[in-house]
N, C-alpha and C positions, 0 to 999 in steps of 0.2 A: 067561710073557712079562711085561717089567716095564713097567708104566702109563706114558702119557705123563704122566700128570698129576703137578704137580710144586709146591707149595705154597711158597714164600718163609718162607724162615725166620725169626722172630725174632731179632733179632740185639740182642744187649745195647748199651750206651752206647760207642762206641771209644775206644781209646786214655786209656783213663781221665777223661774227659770226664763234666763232671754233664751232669745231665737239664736243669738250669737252663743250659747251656752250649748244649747242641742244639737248645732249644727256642729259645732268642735267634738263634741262627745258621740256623735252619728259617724264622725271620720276616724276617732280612735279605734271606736269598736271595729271598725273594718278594716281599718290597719293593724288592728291587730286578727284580724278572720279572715274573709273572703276576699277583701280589697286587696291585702297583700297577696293572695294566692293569685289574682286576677294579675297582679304584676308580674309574678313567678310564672304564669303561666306564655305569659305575652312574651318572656324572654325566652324561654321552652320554645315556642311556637319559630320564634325567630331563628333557632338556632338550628331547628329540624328542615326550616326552606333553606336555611346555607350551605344544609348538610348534602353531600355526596348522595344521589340516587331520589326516587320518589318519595314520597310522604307514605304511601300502601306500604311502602317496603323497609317504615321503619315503626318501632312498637312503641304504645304510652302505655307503660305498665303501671296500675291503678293499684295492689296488694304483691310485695313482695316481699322477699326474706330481707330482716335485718340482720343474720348472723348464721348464712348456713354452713349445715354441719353443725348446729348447737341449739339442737329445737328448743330447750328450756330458757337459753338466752334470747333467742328467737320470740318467744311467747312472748318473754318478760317485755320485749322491749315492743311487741304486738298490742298488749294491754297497756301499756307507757303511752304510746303514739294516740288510744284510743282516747283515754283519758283525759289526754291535756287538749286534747283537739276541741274535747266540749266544755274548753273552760270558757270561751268568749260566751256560750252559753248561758254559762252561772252567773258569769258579768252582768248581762242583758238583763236574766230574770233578776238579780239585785238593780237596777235600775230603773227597773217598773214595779219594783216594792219601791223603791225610795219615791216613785212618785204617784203612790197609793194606789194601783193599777192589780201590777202584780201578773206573772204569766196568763192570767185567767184574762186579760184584754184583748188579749190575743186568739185565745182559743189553746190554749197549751195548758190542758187540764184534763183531768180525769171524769168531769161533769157528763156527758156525754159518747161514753166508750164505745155504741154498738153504732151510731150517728158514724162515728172517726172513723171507727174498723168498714160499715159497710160502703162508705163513700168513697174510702181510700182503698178499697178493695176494687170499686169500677172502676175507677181514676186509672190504675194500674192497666187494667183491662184493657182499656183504651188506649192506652198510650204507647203501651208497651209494645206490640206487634207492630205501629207505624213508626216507632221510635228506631225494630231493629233493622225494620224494613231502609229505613233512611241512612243507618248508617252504612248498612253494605254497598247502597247508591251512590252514596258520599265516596268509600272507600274506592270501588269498583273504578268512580271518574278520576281517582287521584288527588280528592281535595280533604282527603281522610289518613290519616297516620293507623296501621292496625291496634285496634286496642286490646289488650291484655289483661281482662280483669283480674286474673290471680294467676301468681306464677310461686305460690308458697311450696313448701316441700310436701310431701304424702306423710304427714305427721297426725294424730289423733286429735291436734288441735285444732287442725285447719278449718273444717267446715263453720264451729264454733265461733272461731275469729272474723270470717270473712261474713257471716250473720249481724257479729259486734260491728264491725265496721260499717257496715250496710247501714245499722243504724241509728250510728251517728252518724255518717254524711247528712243522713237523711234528717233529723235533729237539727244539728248545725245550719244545714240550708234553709231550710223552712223558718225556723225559730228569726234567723237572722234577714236573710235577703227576702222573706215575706212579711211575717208579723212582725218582729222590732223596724226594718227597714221602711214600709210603709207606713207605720204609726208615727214616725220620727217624723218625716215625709210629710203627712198629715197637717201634723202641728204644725210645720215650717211653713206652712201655707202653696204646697204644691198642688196642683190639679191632679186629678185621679190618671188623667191620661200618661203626665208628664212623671208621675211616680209608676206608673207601669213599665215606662219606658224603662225607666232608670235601675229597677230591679231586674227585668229582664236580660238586660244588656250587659249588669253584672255579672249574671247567673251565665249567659253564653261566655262573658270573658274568662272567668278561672277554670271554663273547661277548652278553652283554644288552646293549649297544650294537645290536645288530639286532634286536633285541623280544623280546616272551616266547616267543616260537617258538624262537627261536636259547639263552635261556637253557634251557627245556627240553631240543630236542630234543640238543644238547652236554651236557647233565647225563647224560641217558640214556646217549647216546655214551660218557659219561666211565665210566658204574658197568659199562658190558660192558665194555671198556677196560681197569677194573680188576682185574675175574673174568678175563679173558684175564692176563692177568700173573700172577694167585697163580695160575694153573692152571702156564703155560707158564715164570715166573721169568724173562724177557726180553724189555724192552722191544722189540729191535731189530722184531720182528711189527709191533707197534703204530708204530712210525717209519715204517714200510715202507705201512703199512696207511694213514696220516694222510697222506703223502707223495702219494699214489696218490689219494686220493681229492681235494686242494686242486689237483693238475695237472687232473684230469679238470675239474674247475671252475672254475682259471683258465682253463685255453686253451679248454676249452668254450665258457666265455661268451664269449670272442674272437673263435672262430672261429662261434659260432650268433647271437650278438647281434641281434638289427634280422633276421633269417632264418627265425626260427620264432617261432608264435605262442603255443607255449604257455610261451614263457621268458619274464617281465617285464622291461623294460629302464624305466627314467626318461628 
């Protein structure tokens, strides 16, 4: 019987492309994605330890209004945000066409639907109950900012929106900081440890904007994230898995908010 286990291959430079070519084109795409939010975040972070009073005691709101008092401007500029955020996206998957590849390298394809849904269905399972368990430990010790997943209005859109958003994060991250990010990696002739490192590290930096809870426990997140992918060679689990777990947390906190007392609200 032949193994599930399925290692990602090294794949050499495409299309006759130098190493000095991929490695310049690996820094744009994250400059323009996650690399800069990793920055944005670092300054966020810094600005909350200068700030007056603890880190518990001030909020990283993740979904909020861009126009309240004007649900329809609101929406518009909701599905605005959503859109452009998965352009680095389109980037990427045009980038792995041009080097005859194509999302499908990755695992970012509809070849295996009940594979993606049932794997990214445990993935969530598991991670999800020590994920919240960690952050209320993180919060509780003070090394956690309260986090806010949606603070939108009670509009008929919201549940809707904060679903879209879910995911795309969930898109965005995987697609990038695992499949394009590792594959890039790859080619450049990194070891599998040292590309783990380096996705991980990313993946806890643009969320240290929420303290050192949030860069930890997403570093963690990232390196099993990453062993699922060189096991399984398809993102689509880990989409599924990231997807599943930002819903359970947007409309959770929506729907528990100000209800129960052991969630923190601001």
């Amino acid at each position: 019987m032949v193994s599930e286990q399925r290692v990602v291959d090294a794949a050499p430079p495409p299309g006759g492309l130098s190493r000095r070519v991929l490695r310049s084109e690996t820094l744009i795409v994250l400059a323009l994605s996650l690399g800069a939010s990793a920055v944005s975040s670092l300054i966020s972070f810094v600005g909350s330890l200068t700030r007056p009073g603890s880190l518990k005691e001030q909020a990283a709101t993740l979904n909020g209004s861009y126009a309240p008092g004007r649900p329809w401007l609101d929406l518009t500029w909701q599905l605005f945000g959503i859109a452009t955020a998965l352009v680095p996206v389109v980037l990427v998957a045009h980038l792995l066409l041009r080097e005859g590849a194509g999302p499908k390298a990755i695992g970012f394809d509809r070849t295996r639907p009940w594979f993606d849904l049932g794997r990214g269905a445990l993935v969530a399972a598991g991670i999800g109950s020590a994920g919240l368990a960690f952050y209320l430990a993180a919060r509780a010790s003070g090394f956690n900012l309260t986090v806010v997943p949606e603070s939108l209005p009670e509009v008929w859109w919201k549940y809707p929106v904060l679903i879209l958003s879910a995911i795309q994060n969930s898109v965005l991250e995987e697609v990038i900081v695992v499949g394009y990010l590792l594959r890039r990696l790859d080619q450049l002739g990194w070891t599998p440890m040292r590309a783990l490192v380096a996705s991980s590290v990313l993946r806890g930096s643009y969320h240290l904007y929420q303290g050192i809870g949030g860069f930890v426990g997403n570093m963690v997140m990232g390196a099993v994230f990453v062993l699922l992918y060189r096991r399984w060679g398809r993102v689509g689990p880990l989409v599924v898995a990231h997807a599943l777990l930002d819903i359970v947390a947007f409309v959770g906190y929506g729907l528990l908010a100000g209800k129960v007392d052991w969630l923190p609200t601001v």
